[in-house]
C-alpha positions as a printed Julia matrix, in Angstrom:
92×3 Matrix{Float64}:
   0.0    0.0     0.0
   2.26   2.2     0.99
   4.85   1.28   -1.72
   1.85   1.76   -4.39
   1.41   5.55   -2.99
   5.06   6.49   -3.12
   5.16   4.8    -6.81
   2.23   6.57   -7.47
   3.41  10.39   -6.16
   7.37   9.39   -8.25
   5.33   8.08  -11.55
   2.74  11.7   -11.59
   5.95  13.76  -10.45
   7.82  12.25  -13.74
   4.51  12.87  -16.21
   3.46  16.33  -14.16
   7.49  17.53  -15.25
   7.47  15.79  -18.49
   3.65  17.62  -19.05
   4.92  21.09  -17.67
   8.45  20.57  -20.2
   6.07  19.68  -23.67
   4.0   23.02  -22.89
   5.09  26.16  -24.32
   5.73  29.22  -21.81
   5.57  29.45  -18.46
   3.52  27.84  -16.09
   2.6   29.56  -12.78
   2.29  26.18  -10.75
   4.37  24.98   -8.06
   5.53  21.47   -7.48
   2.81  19.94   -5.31
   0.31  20.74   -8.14
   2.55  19.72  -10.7
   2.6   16.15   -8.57
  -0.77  16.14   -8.4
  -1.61  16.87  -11.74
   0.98  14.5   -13.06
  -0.91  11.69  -10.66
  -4.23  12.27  -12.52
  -2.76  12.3   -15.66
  -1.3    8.9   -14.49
  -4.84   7.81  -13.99
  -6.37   8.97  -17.48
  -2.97   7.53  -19.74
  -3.85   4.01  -18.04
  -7.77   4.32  -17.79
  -7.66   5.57  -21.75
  -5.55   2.87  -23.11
  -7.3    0.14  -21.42
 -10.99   1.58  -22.48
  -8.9    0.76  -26.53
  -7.99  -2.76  -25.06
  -4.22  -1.86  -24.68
  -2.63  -4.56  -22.45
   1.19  -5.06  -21.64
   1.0   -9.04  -22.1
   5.01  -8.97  -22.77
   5.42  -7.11  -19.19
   8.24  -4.69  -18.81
   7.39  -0.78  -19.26
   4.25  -0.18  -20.7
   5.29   2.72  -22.9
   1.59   3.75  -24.73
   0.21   4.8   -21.41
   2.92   6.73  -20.12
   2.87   8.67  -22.87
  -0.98   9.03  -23.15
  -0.77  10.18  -19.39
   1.49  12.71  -20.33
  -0.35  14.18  -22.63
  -3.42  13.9   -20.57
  -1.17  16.03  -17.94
  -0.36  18.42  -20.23
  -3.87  19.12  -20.98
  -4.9   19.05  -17.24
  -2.17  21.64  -16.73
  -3.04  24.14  -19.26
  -6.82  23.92  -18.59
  -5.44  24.6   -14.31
  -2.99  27.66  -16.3
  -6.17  28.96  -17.76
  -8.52  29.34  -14.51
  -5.96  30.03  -12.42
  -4.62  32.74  -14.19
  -8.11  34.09  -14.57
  -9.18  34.88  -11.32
  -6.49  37.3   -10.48
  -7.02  39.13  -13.52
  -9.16  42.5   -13.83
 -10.87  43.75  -16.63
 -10.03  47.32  -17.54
């Protein structure tokens, strides 16, 4: 279990940096978010591919959804950019 968590918080903190590297700019978001982002993202690479039957039957790294969960971080972080950065903003 608790093996499974810290996996869990290293795998989302690799995708949430990877995510946050494959966006253009600058992201406002510190690390925690970036970890917990990167955790979700995780979730929806895994959840995606096996909803398309995707299944590591050779074992090792399961490459497809790592990369779909990247991508799926990505997303997750620029849609967090885009209504975080507008609630400090006024309109003139």
């Amino acid at each position: 279990m608790i093996g499974t968590i810290l996996s869990a918080i290293v795998v989302g903190a690799i995708i949430g940096a990877l995510a946050r590297l494959a966006l253009p700019g600058r992201q406002g978001i510190g690390m925690v978010m970036t970890i917990l982002l990167g955790i979700t993202g995780s979730f929806l690479g895994s959840w995606i591919t096996s909803q398309f039957g995707y299944s590591n039957a050779g074992g090792g790294f399961a490459i497809l959804p790592f990369l779909v969960g990247v991508i799926a971080a990505a997303v997750l972080i620029g849609i967090y950019v885009a209504m975080a950065g507008r609630r400090g903003t006024t309109v003139r």
